[in-house]
N, CA, C and O atoms as CSV, one atom per row, in Angstrom:
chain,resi,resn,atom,element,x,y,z
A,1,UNK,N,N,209.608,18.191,-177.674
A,1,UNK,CA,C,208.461,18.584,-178.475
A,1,UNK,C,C,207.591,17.353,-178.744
A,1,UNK,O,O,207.767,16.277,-179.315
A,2,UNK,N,N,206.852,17.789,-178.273
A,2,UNK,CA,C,205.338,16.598,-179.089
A,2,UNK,C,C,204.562,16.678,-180.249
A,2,UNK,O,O,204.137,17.753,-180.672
A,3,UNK,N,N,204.375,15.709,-180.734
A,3,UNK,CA,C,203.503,15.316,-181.964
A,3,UNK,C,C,202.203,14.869,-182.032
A,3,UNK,O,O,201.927,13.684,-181.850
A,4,UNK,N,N,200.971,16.130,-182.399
A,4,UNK,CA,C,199.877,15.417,-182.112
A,4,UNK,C,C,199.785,14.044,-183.362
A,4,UNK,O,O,200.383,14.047,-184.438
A,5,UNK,N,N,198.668,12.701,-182.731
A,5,UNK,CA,C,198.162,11.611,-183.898
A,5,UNK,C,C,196.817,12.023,-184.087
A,5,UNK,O,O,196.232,13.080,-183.850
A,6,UNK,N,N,196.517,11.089,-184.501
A,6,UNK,CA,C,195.236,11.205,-184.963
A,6,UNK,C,C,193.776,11.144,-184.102
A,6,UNK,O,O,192.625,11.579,-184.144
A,7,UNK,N,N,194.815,10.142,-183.158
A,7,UNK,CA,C,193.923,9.855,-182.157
A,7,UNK,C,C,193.733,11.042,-181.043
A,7,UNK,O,O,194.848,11.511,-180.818
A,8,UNK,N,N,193.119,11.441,-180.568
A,8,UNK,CA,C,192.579,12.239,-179.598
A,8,UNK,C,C,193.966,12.593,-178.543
A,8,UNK,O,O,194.738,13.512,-178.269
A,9,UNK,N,N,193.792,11.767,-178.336
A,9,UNK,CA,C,193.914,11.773,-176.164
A,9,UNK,C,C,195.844,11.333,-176.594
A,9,UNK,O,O,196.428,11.250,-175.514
A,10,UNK,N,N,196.706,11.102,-177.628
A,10,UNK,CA,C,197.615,10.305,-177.532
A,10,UNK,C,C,198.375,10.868,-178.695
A,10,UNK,O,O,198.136,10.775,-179.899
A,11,UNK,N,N,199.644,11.661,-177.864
A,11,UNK,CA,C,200.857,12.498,-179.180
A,11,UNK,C,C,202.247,11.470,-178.741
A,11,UNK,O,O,202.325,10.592,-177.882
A,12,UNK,N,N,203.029,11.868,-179.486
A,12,UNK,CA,C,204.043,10.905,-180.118
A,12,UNK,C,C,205.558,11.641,-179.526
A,12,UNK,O,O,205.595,12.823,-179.869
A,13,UNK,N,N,206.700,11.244,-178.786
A,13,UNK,CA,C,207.283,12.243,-178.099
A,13,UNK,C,C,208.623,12.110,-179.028
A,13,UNK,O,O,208.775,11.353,-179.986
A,14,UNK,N,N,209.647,13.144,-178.433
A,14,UNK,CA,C,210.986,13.359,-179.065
A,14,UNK,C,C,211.716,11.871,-180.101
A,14,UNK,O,O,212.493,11.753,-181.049
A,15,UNK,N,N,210.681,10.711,-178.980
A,15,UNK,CA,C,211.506,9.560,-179.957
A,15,UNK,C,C,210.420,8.697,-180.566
A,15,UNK,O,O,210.553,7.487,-180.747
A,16,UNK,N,N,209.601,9.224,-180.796
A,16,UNK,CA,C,208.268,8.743,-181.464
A,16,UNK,C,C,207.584,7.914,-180.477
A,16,UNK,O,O,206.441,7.634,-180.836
A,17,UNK,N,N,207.993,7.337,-179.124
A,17,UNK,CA,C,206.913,6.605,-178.229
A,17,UNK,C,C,205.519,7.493,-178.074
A,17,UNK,O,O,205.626,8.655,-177.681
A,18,UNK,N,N,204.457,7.049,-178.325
A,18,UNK,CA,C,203.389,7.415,-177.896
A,18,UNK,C,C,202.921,7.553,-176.228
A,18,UNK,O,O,202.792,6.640,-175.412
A,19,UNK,N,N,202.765,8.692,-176.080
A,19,UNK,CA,C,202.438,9.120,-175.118
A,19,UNK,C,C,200.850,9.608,-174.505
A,19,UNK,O,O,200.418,10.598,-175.096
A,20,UNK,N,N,200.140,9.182,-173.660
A,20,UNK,CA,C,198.922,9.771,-173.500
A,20,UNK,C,C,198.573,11.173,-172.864
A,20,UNK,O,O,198.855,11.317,-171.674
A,21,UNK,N,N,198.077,12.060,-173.441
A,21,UNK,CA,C,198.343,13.589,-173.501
A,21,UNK,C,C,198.095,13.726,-172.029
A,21,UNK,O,O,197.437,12.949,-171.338
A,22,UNK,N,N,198.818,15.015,-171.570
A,22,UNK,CA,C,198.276,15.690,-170.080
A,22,UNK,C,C,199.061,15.132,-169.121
A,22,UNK,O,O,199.066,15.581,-167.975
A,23,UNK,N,N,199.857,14.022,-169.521
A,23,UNK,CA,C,200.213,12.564,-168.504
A,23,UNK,C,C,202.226,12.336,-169.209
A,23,UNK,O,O,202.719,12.821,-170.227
A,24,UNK,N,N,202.869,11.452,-168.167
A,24,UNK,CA,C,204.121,11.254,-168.549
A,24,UNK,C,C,203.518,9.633,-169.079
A,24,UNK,O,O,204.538,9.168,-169.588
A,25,UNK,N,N,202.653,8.784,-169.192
A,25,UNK,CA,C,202.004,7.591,-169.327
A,25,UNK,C,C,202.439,7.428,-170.440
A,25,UNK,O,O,202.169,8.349,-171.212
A,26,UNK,N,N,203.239,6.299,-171.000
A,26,UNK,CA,C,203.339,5.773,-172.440
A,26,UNK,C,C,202.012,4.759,-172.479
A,26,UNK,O,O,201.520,4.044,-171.606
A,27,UNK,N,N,201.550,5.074,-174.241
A,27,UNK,CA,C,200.963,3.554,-174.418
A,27,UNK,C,C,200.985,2.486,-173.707
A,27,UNK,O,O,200.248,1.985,-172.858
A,28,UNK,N,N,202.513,2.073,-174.480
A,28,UNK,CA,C,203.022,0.513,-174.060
A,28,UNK,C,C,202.945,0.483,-172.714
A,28,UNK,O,O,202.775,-0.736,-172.693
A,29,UNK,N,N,202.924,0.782,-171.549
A,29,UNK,CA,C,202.772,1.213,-170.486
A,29,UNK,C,C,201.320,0.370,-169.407
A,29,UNK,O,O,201.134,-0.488,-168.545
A,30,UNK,N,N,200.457,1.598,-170.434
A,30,UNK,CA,C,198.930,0.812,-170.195
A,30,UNK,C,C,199.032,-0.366,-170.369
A,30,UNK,O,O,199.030,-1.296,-169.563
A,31,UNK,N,N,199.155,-0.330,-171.818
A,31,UNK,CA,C,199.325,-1.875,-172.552
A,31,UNK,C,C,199.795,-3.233,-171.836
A,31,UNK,O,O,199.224,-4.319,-171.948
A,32,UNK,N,N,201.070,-2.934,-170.995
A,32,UNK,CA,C,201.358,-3.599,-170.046
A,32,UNK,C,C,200.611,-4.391,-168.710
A,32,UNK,O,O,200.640,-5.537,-168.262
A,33,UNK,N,N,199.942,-3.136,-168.350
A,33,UNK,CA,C,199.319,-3.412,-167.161
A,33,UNK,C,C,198.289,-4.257,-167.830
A,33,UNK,O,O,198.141,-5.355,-167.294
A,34,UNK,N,N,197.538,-4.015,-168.874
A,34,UNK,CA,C,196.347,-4.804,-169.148
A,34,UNK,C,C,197.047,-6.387,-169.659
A,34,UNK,O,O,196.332,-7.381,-169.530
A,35,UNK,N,N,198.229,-6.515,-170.140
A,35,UNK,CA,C,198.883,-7.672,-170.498
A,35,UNK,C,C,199.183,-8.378,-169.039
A,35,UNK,O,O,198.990,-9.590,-168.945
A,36,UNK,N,N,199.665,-7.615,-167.877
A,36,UNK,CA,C,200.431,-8.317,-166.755
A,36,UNK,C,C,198.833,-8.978,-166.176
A,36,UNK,O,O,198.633,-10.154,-165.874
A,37,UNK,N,N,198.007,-8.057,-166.142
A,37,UNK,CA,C,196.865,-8.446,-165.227
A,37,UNK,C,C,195.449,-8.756,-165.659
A,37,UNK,O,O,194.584,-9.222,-164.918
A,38,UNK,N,N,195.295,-8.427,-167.024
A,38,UNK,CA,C,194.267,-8.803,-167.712
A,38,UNK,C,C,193.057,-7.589,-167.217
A,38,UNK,O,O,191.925,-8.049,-167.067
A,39,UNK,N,N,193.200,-6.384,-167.010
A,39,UNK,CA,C,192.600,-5.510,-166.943
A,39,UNK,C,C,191.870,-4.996,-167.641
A,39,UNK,O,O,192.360,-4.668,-168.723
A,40,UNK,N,N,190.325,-4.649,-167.407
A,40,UNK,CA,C,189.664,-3.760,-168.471
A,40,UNK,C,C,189.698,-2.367,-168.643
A,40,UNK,O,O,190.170,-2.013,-167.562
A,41,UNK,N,N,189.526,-1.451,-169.226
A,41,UNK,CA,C,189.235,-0.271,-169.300
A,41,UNK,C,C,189.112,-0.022,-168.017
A,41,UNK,O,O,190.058,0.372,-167.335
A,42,UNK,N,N,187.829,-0.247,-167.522
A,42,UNK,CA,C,187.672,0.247,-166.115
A,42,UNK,C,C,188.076,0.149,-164.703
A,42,UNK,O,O,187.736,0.672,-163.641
A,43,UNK,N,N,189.031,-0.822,-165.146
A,43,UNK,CA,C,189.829,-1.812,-163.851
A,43,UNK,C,C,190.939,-0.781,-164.077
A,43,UNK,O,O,191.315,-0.218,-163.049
A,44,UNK,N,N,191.558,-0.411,-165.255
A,44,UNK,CA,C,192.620,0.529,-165.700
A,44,UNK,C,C,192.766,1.890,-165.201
A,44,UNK,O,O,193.696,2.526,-164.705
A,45,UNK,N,N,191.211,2.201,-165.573
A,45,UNK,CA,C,190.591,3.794,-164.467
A,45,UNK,C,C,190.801,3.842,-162.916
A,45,UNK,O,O,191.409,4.516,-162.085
A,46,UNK,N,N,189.771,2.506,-162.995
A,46,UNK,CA,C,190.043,2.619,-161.072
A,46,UNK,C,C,191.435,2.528,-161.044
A,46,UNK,O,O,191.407,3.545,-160.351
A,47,UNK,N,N,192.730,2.260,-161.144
A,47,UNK,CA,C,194.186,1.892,-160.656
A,47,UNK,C,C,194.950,3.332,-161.349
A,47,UNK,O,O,195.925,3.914,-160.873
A,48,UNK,N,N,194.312,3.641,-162.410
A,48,UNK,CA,C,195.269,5.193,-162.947
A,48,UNK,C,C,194.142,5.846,-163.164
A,48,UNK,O,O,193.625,6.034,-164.265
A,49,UNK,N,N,193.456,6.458,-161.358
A,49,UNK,CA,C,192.373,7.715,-161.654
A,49,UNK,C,C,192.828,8.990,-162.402
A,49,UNK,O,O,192.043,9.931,-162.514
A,50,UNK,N,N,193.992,9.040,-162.884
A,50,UNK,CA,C,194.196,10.318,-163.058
A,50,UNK,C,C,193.940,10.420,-165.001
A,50,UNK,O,O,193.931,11.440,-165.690
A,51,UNK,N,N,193.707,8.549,-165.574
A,51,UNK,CA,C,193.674,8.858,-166.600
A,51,UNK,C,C,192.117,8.886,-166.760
A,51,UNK,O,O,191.640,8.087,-165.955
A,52,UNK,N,N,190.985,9.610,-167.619
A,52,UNK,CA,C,189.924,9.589,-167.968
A,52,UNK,C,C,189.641,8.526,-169.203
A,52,UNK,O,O,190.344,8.333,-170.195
A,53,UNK,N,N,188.144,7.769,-168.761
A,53,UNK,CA,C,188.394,6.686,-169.405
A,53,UNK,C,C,188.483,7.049,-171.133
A,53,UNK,O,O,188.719,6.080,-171.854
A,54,UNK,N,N,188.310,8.344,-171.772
A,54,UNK,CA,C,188.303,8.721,-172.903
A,54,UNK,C,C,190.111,8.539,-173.205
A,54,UNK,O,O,190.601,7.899,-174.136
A,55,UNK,N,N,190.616,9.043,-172.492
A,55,UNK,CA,C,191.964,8.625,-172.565
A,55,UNK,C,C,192.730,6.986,-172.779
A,55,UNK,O,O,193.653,6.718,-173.548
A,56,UNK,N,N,192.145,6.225,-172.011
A,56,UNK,CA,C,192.134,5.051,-171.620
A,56,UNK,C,C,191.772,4.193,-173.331
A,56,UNK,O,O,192.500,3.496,-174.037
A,57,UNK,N,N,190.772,4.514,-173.452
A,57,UNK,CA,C,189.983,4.423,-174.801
A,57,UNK,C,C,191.018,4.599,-175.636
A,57,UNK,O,O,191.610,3.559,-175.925
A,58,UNK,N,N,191.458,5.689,-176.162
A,58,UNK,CA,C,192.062,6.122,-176.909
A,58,UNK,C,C,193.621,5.688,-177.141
A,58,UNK,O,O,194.289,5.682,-178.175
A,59,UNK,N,N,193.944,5.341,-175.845
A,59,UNK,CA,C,195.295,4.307,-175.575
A,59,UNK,C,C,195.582,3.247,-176.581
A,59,UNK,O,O,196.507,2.935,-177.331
A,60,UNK,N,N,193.753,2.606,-176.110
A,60,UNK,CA,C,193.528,1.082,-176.722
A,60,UNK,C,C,193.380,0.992,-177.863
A,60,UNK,O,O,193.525,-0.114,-178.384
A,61,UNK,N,N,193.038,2.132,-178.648
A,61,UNK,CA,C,192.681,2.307,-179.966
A,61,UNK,C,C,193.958,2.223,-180.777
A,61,UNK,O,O,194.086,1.565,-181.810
A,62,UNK,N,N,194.870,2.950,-180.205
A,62,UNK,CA,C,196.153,3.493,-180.704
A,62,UNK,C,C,196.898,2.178,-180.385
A,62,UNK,O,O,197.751,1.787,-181.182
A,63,UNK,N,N,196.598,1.397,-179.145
A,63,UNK,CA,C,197.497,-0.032,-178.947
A,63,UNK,C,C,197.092,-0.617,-180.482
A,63,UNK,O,O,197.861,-0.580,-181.443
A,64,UNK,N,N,196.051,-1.033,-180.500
A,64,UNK,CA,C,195.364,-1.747,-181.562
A,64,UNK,C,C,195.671,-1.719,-183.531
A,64,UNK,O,O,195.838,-2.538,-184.434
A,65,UNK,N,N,195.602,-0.292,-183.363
A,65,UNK,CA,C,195.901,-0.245,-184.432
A,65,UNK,C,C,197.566,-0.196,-184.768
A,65,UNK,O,O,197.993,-0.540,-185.870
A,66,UNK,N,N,198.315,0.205,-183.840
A,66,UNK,CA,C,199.584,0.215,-183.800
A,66,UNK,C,C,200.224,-1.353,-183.173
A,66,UNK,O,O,201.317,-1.399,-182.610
A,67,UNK,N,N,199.375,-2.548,-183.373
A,67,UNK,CA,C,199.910,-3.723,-182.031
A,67,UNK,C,C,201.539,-3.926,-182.474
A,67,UNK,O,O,202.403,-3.513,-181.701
A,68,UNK,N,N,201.838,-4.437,-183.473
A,68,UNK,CA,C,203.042,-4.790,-183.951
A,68,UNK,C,C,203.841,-3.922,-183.446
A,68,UNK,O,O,204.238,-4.308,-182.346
A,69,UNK,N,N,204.111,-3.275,-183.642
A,69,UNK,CA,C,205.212,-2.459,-182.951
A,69,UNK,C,C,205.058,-2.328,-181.625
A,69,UNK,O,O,206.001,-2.809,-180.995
A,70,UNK,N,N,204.119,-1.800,-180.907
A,70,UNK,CA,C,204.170,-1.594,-179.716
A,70,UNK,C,C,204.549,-2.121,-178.967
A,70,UNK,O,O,205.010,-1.768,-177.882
A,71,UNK,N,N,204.315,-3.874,-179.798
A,71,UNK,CA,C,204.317,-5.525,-179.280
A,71,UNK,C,C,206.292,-5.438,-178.815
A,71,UNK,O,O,206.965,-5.342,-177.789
A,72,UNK,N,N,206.498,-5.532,-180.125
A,72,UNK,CA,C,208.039,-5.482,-180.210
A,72,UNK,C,C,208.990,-4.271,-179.204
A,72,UNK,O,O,210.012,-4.530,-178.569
A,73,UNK,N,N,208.337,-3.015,-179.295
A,73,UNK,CA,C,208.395,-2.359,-178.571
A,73,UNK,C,C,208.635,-2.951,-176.920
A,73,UNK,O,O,209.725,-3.001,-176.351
A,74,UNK,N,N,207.785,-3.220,-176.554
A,74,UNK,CA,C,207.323,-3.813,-175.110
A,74,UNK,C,C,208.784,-5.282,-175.040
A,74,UNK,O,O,209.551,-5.452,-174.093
A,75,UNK,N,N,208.756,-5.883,-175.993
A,75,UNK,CA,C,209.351,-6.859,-176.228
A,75,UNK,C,C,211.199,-6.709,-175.813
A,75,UNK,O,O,211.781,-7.205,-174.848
A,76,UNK,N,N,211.683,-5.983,-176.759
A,76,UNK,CA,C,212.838,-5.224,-176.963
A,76,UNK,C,C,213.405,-4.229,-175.351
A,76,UNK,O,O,214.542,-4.057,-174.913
A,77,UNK,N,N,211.877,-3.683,-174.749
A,77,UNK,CA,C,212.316,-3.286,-173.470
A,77,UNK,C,C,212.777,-4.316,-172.306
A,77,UNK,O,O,213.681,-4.138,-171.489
A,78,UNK,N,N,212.123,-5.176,-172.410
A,78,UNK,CA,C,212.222,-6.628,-171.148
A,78,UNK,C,C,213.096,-7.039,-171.835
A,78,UNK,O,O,213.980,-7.383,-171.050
A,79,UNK,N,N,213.492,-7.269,-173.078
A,79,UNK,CA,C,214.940,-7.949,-173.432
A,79,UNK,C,C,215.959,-6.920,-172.903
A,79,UNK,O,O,216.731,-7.503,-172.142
A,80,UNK,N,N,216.172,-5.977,-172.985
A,80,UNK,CA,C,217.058,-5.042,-172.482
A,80,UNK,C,C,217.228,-5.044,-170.836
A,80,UNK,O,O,218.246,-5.186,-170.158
A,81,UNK,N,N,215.960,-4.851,-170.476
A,81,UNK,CA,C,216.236,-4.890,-168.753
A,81,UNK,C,C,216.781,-6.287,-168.280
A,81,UNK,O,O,217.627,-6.426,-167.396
A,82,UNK,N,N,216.285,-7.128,-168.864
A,82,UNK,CA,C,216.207,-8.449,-168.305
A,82,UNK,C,C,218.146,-8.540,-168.727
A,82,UNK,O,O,218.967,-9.137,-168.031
A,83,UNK,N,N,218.420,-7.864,-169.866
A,83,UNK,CA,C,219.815,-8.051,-169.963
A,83,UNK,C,C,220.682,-7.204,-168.840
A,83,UNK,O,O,221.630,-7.934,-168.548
A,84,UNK,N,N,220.745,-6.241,-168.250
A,84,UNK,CA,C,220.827,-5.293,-167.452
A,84,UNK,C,C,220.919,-5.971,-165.957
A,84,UNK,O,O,221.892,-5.868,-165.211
A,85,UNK,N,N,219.962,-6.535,-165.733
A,85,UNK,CA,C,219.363,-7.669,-164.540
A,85,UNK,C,C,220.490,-8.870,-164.665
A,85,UNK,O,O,220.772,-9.420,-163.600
A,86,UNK,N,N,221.078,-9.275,-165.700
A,86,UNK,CA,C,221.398,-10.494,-165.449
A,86,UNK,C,C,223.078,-10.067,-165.295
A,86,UNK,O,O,223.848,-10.774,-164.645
A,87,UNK,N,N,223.704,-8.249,-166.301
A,87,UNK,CA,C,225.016,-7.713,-166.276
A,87,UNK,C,C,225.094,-7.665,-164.555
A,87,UNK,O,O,225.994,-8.097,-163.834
A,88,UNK,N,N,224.059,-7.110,-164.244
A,88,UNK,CA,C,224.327,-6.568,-162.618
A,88,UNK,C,C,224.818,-7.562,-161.128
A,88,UNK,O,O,225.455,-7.208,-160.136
A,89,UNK,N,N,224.137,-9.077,-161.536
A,89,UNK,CA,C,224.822,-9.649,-161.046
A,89,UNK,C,C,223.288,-10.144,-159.450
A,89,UNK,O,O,222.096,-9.841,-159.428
A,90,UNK,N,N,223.940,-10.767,-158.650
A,90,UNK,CA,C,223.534,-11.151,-157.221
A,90,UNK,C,C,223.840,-9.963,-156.867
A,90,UNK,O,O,224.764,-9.285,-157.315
A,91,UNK,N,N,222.925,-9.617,-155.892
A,91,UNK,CA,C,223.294,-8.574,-155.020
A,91,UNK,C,C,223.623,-8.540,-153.238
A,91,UNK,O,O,222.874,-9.338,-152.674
A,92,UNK,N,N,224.133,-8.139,-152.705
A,92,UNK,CA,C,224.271,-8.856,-151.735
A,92,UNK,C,C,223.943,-9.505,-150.799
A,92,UNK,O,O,224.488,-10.466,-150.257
A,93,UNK,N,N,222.717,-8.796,-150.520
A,93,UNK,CA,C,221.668,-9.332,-149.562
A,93,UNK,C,C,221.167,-10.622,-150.383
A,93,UNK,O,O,220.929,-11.504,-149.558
A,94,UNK,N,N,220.928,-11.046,-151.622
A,94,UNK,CA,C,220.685,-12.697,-151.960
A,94,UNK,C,C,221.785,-13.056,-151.808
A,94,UNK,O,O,221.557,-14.265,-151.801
A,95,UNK,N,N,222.861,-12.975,-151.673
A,95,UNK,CA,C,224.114,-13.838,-151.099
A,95,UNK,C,C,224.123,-13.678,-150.182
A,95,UNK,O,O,225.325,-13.923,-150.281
A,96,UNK,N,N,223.950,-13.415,-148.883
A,96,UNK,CA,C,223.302,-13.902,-147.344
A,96,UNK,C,C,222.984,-14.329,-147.160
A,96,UNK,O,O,223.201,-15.217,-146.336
A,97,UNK,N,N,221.843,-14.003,-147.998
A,97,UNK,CA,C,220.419,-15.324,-147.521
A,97,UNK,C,C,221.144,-16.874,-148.043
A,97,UNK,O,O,221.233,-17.945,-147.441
A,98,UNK,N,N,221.561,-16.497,-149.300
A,98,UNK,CA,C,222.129,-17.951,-149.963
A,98,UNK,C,C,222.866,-18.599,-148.608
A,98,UNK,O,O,222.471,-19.623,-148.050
A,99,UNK,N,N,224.045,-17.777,-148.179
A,99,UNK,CA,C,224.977,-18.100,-146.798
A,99,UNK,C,C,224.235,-18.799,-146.088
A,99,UNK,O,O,224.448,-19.943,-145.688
A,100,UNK,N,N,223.204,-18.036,-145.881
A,100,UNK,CA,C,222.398,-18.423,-144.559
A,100,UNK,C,C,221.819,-19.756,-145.255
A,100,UNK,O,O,221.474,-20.549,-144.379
A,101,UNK,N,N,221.646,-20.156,-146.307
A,101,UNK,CA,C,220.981,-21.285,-146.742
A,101,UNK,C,C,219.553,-20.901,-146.647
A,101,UNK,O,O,218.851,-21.873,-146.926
A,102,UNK,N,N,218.823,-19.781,-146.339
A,102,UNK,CA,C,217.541,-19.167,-146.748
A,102,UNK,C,C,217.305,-19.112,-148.270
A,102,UNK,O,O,216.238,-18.520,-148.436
A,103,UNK,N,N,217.733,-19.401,-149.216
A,103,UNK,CA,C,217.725,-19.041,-150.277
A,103,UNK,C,C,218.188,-19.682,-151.240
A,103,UNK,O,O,218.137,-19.210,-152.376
């Protein structure tokens, strides 16, 4: 079940992540891409045509006024994967290459 906000284009899902309506797209998500690559609004459109830039908008609004959390949010996920990444180990094909001294 979803939760409409206040904001337009952007409801809140089973575990409160904000979600941009119509779309499986989280916030933090966008948020990302414009953090990894320094993207504008419209750089955001052209790469996710499927979101409308009113959507897009409305993302940023909701990043903005929500930053702190989202921040931590975003934060707390790469601490987790990055922990996940490091349980899992070499995989084998980089220990080949290592063999091979490629690497």
């Amino acid at each position: 079940m979803k939760t409409s906000t206040d904001y337009r284009h952007i409801q809140l899902d089973d575990r409160g992540q904000a979600i941009i309506q119509g779309t499986t797209m989280k916030v933090s998500e966008l948020i990302m891409s414009r953090i990894a690559y320094g993207w504008s609004a419209e750089e955001m459109h052209f790469q996710y045509p499927y979101l409308a830039m009113s959507q897009i908008h409305s993302a940023l609004a909701y990043y903005w006024d929500n930053k702190t959390a989202i921040d931590e949010a975003i934060f707390a996920d790469f601490e987790s994967t990055e922990e996940m990444r490091i349980r899992a180990g070499e995989t084998p094909f980089v220990s080949r290459l290592k063999a091979l001294g490629l690497k």
